[in-house]
Biopython code that builds the backbone (N, CA, C, O; Angstrom):
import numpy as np
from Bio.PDB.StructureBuilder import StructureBuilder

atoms = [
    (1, "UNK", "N", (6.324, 146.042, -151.208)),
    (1, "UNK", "CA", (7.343, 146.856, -150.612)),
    (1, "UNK", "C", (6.935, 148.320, -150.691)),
    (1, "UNK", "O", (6.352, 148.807, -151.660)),
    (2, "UNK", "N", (7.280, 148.961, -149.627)),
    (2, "UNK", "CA", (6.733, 150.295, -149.674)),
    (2, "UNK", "C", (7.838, 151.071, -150.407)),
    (2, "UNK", "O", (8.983, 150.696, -150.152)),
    (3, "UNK", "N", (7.708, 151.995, -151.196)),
    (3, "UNK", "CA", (8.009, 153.357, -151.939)),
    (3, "UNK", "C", (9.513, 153.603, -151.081)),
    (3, "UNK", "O", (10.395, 153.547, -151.938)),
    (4, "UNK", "N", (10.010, 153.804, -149.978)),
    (4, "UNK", "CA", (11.218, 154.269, -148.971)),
    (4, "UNK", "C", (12.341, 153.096, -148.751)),
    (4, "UNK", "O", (13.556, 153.232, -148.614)),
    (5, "UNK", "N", (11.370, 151.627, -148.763)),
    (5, "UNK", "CA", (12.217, 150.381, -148.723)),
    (5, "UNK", "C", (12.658, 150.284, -150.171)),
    (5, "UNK", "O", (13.873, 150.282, -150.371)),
    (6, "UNK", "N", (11.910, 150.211, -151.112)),
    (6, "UNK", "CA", (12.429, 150.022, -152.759)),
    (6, "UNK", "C", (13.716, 150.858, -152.800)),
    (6, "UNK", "O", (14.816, 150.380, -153.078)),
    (7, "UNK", "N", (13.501, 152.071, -152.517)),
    (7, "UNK", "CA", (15.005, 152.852, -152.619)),
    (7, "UNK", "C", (16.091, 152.850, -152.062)),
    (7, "UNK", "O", (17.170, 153.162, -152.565)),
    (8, "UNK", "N", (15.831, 152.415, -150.731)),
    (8, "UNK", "CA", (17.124, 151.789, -149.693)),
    (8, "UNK", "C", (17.528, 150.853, -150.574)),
    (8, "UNK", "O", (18.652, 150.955, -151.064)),
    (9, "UNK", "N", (16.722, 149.837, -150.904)),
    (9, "UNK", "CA", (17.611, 148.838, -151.433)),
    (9, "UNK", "C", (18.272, 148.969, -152.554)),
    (9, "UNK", "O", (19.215, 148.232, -152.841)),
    (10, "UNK", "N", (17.796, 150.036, -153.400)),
    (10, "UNK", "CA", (18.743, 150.418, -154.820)),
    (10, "UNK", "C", (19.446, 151.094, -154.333)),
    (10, "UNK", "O", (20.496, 151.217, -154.963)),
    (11, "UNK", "N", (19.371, 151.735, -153.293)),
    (11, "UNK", "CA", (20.647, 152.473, -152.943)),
    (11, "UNK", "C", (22.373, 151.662, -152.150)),
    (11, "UNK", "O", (23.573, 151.911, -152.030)),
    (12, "UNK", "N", (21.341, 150.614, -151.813)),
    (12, "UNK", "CA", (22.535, 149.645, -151.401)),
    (12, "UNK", "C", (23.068, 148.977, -152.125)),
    (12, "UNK", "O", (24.166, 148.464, -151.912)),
    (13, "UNK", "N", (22.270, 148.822, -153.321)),
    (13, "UNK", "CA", (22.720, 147.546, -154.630)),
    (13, "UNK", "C", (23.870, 148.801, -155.164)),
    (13, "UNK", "O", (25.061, 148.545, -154.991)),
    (14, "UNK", "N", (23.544, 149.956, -155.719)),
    (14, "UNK", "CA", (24.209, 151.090, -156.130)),
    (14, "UNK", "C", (26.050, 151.288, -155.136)),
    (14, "UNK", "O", (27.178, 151.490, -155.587)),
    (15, "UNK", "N", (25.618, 151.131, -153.919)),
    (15, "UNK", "CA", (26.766, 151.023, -152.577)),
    (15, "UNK", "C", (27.228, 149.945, -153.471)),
    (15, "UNK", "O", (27.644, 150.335, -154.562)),
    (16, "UNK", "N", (27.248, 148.421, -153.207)),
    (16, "UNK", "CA", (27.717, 147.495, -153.769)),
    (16, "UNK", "C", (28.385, 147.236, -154.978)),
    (16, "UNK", "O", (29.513, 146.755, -155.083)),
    (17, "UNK", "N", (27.479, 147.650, -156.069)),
    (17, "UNK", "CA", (28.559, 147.880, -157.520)),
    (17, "UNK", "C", (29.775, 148.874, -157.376)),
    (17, "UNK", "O", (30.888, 148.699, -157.871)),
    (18, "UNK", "N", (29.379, 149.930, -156.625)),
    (18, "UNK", "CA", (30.777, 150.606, -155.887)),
    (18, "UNK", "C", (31.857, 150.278, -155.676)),
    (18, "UNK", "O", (32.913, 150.601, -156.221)),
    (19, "UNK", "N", (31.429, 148.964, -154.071)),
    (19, "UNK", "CA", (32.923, 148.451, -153.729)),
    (19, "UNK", "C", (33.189, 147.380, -154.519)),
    (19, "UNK", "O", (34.323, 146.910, -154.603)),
    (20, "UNK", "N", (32.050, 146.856, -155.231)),
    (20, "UNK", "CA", (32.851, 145.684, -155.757)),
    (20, "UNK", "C", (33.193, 145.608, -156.893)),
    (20, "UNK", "O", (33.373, 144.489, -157.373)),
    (21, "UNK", "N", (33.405, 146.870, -157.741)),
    (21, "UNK", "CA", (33.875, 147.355, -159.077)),
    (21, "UNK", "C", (35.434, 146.993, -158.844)),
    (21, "UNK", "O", (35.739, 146.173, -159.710)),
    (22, "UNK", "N", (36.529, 147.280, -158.020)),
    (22, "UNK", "CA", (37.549, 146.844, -158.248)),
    (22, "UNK", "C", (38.088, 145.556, -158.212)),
    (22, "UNK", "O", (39.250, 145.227, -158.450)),
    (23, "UNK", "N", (36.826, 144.626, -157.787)),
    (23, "UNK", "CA", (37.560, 142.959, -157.018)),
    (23, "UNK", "C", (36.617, 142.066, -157.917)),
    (23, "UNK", "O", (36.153, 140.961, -157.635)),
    (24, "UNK", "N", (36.433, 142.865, -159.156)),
    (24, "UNK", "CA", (35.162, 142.117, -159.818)),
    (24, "UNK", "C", (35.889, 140.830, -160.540)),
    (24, "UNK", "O", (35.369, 139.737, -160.767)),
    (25, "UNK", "N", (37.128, 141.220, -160.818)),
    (25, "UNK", "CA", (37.940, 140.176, -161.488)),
    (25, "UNK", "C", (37.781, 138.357, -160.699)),
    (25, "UNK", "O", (37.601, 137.187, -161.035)),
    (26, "UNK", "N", (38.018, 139.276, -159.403)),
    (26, "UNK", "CA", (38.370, 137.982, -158.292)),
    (26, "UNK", "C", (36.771, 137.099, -157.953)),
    (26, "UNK", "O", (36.697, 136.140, -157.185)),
    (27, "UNK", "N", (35.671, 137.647, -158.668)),
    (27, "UNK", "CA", (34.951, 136.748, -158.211)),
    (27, "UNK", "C", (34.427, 135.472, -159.449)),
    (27, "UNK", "O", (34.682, 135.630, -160.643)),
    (28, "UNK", "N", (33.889, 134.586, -159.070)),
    (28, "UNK", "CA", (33.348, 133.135, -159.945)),
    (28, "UNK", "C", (32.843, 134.393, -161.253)),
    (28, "UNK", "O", (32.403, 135.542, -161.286)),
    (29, "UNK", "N", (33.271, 133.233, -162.278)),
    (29, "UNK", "CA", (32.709, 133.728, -163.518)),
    (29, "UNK", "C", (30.990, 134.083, -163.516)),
    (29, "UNK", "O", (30.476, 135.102, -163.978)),
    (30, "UNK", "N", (30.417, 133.145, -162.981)),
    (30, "UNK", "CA", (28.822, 133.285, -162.646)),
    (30, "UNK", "C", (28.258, 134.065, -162.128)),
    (30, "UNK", "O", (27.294, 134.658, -162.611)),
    (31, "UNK", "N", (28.828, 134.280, -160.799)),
    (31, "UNK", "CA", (28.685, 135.453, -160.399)),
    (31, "UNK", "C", (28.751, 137.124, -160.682)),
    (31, "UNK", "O", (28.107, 138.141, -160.425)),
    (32, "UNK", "N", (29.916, 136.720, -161.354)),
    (32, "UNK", "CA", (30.649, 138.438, -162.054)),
    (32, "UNK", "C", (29.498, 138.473, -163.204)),
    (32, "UNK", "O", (28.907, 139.553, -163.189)),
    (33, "UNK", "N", (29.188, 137.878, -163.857)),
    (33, "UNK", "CA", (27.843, 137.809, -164.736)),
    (33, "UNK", "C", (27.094, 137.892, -164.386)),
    (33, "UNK", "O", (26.401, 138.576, -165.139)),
    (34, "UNK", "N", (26.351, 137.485, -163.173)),
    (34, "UNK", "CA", (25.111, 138.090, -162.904)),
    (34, "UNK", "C", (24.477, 139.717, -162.248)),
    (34, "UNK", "O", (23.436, 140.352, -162.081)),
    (35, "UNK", "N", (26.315, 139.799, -162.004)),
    (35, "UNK", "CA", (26.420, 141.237, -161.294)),
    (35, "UNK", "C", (26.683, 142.048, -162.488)),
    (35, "UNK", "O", (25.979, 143.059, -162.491)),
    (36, "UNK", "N", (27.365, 141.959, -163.380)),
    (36, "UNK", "CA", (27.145, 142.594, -165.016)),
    (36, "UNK", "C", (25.716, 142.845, -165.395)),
    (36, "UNK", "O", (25.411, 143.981, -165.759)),
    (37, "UNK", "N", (24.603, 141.681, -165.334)),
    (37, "UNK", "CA", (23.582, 142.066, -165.745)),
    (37, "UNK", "C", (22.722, 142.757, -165.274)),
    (37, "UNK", "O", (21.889, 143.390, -165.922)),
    (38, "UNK", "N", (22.848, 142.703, -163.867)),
    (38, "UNK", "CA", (22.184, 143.530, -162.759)),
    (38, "UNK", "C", (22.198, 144.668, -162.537)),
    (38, "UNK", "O", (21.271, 145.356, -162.111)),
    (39, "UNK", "N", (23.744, 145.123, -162.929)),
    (39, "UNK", "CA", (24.314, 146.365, -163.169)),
    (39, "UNK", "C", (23.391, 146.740, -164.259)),
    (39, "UNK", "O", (22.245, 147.083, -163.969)),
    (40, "UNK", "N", (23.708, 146.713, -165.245)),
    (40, "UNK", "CA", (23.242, 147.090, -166.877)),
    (40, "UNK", "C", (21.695, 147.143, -166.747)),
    (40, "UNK", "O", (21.006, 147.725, -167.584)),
    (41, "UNK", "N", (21.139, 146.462, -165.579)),
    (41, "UNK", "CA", (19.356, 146.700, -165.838)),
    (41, "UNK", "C", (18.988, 147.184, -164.596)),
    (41, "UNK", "O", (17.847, 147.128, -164.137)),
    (42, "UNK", "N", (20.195, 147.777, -163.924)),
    (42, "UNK", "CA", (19.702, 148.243, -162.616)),
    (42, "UNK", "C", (18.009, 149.664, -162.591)),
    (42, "UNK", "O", (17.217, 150.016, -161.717)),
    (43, "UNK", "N", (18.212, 150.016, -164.031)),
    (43, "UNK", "CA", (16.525, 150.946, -164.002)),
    (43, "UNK", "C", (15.410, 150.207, -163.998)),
    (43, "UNK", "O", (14.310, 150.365, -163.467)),
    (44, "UNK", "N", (16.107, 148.953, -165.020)),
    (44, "UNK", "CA", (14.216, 148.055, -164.615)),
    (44, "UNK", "C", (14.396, 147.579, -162.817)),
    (44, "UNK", "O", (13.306, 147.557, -162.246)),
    (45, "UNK", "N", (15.216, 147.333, -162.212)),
    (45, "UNK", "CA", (15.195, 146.895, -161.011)),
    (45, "UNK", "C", (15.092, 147.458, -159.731)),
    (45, "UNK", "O", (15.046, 146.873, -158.649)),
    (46, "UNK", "N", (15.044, 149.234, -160.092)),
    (46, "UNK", "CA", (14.921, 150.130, -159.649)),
    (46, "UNK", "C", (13.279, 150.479, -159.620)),
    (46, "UNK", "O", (12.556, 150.825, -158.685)),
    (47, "UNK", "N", (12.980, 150.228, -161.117)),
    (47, "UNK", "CA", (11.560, 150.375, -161.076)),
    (47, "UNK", "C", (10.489, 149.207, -160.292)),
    (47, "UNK", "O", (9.480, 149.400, -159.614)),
    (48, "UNK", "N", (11.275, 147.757, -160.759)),
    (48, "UNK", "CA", (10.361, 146.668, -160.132)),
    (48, "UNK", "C", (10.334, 147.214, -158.699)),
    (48, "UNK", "O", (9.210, 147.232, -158.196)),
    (49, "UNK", "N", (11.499, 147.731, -157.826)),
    (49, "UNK", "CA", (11.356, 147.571, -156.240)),
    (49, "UNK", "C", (10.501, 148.782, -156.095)),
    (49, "UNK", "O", (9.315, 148.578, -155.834)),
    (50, "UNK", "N", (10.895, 149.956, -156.215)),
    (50, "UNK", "CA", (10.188, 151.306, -156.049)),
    (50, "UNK", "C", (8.718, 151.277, -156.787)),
    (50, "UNK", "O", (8.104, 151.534, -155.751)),
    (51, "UNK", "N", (7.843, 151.184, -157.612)),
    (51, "UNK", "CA", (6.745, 151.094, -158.312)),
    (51, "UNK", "C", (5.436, 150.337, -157.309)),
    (51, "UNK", "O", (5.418, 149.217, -156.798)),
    (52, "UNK", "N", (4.734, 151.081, -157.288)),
    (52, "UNK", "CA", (3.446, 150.412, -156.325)),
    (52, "UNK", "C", (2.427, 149.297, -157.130)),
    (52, "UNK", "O", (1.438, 148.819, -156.575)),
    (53, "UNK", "N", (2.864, 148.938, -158.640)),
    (53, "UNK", "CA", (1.981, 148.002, -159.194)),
    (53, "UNK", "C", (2.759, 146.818, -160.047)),
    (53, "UNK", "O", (3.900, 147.182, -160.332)),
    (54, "UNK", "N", (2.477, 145.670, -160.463)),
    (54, "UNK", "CA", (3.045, 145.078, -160.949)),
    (54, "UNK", "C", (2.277, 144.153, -161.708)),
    (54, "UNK", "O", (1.087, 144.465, -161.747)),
    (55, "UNK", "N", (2.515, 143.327, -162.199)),
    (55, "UNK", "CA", (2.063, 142.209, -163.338)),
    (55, "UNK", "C", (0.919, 141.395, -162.686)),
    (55, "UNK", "O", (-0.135, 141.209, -163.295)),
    (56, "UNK", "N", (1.118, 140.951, -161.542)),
    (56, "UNK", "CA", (0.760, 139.739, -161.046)),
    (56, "UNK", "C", (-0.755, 139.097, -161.868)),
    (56, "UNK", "O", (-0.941, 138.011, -162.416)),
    (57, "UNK", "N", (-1.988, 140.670, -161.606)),
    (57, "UNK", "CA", (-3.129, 139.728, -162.301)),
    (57, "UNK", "C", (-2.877, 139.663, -163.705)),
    (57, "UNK", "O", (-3.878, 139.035, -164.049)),
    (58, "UNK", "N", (-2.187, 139.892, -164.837)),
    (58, "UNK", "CA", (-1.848, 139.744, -166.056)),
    (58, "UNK", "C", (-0.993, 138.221, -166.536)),
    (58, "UNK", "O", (-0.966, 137.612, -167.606)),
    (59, "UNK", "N", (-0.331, 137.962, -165.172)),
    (59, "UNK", "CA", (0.166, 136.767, -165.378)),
    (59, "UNK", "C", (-0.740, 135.940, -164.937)),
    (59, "UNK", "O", (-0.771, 134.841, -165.490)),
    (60, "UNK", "N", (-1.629, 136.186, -163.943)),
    (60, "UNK", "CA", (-2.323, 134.728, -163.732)),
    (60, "UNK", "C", (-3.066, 134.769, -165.167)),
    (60, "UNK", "O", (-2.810, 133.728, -165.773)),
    (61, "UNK", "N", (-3.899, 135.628, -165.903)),
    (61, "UNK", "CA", (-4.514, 135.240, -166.525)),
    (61, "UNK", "C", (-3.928, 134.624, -167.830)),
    (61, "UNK", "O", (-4.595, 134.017, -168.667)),
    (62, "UNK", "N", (-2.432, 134.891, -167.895)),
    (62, "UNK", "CA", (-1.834, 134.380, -169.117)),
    (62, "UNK", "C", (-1.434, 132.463, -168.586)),
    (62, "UNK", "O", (-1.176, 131.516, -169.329)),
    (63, "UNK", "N", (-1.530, 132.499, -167.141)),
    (63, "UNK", "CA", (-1.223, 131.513, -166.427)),
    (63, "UNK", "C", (-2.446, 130.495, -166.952)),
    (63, "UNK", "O", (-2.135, 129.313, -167.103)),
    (64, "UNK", "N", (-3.617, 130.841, -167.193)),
    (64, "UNK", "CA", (-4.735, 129.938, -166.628)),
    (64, "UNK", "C", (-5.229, 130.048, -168.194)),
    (64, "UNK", "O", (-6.137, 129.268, -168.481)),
    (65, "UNK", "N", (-4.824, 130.787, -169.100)),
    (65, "UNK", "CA", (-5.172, 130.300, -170.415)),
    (65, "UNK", "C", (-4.028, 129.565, -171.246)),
    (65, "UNK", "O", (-4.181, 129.296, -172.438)),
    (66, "UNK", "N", (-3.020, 129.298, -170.624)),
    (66, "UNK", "CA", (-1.852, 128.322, -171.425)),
    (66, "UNK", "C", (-2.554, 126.841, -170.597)),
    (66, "UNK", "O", (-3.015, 125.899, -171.242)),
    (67, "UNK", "N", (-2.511, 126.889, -169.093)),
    (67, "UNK", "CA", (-3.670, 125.694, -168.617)),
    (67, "UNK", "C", (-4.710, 125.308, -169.650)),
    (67, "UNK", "O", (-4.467, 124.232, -170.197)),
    (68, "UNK", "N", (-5.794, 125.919, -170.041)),
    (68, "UNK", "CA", (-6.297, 125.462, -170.588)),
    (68, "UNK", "C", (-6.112, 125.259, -172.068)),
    (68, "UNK", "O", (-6.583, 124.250, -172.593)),
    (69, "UNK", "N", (-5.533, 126.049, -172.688)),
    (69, "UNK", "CA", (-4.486, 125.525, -174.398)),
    (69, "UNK", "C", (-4.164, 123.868, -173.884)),
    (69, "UNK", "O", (-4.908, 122.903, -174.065)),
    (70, "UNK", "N", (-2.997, 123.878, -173.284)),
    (70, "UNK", "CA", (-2.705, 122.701, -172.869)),
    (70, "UNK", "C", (-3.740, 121.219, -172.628)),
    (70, "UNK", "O", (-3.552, 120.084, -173.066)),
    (71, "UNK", "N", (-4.752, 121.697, -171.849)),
    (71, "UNK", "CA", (-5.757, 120.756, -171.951)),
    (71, "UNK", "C", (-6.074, 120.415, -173.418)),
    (71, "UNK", "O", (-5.954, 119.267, -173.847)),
    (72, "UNK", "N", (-6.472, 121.423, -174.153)),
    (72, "UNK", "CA", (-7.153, 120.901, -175.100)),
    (72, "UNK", "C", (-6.009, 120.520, -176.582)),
    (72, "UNK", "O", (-6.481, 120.441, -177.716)),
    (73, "UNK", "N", (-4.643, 120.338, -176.327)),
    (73, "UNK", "CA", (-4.193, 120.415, -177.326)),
    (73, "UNK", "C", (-4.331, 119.158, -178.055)),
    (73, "UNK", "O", (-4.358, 118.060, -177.498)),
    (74, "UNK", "N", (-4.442, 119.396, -179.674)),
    (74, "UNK", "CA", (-4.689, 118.641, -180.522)),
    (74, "UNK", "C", (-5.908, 117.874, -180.160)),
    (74, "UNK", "O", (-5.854, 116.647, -180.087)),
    (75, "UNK", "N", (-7.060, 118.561, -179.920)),
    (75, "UNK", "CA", (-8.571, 117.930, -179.641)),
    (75, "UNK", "C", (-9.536, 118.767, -180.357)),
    (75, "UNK", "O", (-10.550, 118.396, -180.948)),
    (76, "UNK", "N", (-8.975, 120.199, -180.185)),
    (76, "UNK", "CA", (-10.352, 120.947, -180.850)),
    (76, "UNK", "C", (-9.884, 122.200, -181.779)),
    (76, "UNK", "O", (-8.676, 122.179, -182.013)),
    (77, "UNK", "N", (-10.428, 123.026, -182.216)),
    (77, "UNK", "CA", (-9.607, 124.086, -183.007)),
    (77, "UNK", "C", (-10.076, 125.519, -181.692)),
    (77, "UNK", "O", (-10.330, 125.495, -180.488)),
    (78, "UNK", "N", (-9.994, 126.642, -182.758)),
    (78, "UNK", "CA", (-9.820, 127.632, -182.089)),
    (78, "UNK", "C", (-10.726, 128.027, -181.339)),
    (78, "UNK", "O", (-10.650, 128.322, -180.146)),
    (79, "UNK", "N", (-11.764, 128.043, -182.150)),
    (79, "UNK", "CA", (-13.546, 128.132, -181.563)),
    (79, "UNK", "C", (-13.766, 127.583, -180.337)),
    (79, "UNK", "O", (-14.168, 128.346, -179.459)),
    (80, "UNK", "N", (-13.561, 126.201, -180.020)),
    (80, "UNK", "CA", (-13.908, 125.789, -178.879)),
    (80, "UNK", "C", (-12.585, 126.561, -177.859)),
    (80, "UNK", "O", (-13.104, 127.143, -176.906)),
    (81, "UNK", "N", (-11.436, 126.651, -177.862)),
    (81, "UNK", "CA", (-10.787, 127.012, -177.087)),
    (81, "UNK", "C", (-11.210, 128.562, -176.374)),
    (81, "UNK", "O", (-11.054, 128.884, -175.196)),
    (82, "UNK", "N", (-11.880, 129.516, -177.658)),
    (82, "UNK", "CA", (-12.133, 130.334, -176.723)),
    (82, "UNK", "C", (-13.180, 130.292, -176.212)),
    (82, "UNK", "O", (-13.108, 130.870, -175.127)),
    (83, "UNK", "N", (-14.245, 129.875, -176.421)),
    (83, "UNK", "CA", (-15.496, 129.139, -175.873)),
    (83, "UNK", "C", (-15.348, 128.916, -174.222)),
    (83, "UNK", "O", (-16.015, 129.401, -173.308)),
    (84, "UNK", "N", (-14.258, 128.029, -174.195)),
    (84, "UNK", "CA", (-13.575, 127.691, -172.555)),
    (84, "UNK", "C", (-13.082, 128.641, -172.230)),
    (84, "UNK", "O", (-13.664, 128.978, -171.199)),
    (85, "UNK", "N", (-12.031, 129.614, -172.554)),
    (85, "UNK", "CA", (-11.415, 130.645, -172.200)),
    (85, "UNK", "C", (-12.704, 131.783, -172.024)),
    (85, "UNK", "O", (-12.681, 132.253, -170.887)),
    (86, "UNK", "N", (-13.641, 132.250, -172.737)),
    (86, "UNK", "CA", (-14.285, 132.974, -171.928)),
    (86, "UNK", "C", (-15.286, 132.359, -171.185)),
    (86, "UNK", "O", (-15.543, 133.074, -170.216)),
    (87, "UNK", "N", (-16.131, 131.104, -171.212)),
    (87, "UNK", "CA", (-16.464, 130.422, -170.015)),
    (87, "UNK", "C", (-15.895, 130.769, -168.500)),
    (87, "UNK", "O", (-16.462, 131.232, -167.510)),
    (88, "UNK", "N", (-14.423, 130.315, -168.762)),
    (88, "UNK", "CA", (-13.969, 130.559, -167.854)),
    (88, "UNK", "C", (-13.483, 132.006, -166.664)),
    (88, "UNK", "O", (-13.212, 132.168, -165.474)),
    (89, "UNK", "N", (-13.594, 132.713, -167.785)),
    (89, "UNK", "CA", (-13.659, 133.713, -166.730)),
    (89, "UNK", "C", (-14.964, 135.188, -166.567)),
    (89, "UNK", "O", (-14.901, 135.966, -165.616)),
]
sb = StructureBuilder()
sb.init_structure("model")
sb.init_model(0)
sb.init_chain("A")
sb.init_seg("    ")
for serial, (resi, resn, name, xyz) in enumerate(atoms, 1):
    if name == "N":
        sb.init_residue(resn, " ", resi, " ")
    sb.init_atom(name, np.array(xyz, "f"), 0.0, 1.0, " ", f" {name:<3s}", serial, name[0])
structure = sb.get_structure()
């Protein structure tokens, strides 16, 4: 998302807690909770949309070494695991 779209949209989420601060009663318990939490972390969500970088290659690599933990569980100790883990990349 570009830098101008990230902020429209916090600016609309921002619009929204607006009008729907008085009718918050009237909506599903689930809902009114997820709009509580959304509210309350609206800076990390501000930052995820607006921010030009994010996690993604940090998770694959946490992605592809629980893959291989998993393979080897209860077969080998630590040594060989990282053996594969830096093999692998």
């Amino acid at each position: 998302m570009t830098r101008g779209l990230g902020t429209a949209v916090v600016d609309e989420l921002r619009a929204l807690f607006r009008r729907a601060a008085p009718r918050s009663r009237s909506a599903p318990p689930d809902t009114e909770r997820f709009a509580r939490h959304l509210e309350h972390d609206l800076d990390a969500v501000t930052a995820g949309i607006s921010q030009p970088w994010n996690s993604g290659v940090v998770e694959g690599h946490v992605k592809r070494i629980k893959m291989l933990k998993r393979q080897m569980f209860s077969r080998a100790g630590f040594e060989l695991l990282r053996k594969r883990v830096l093999l692998c990349s």
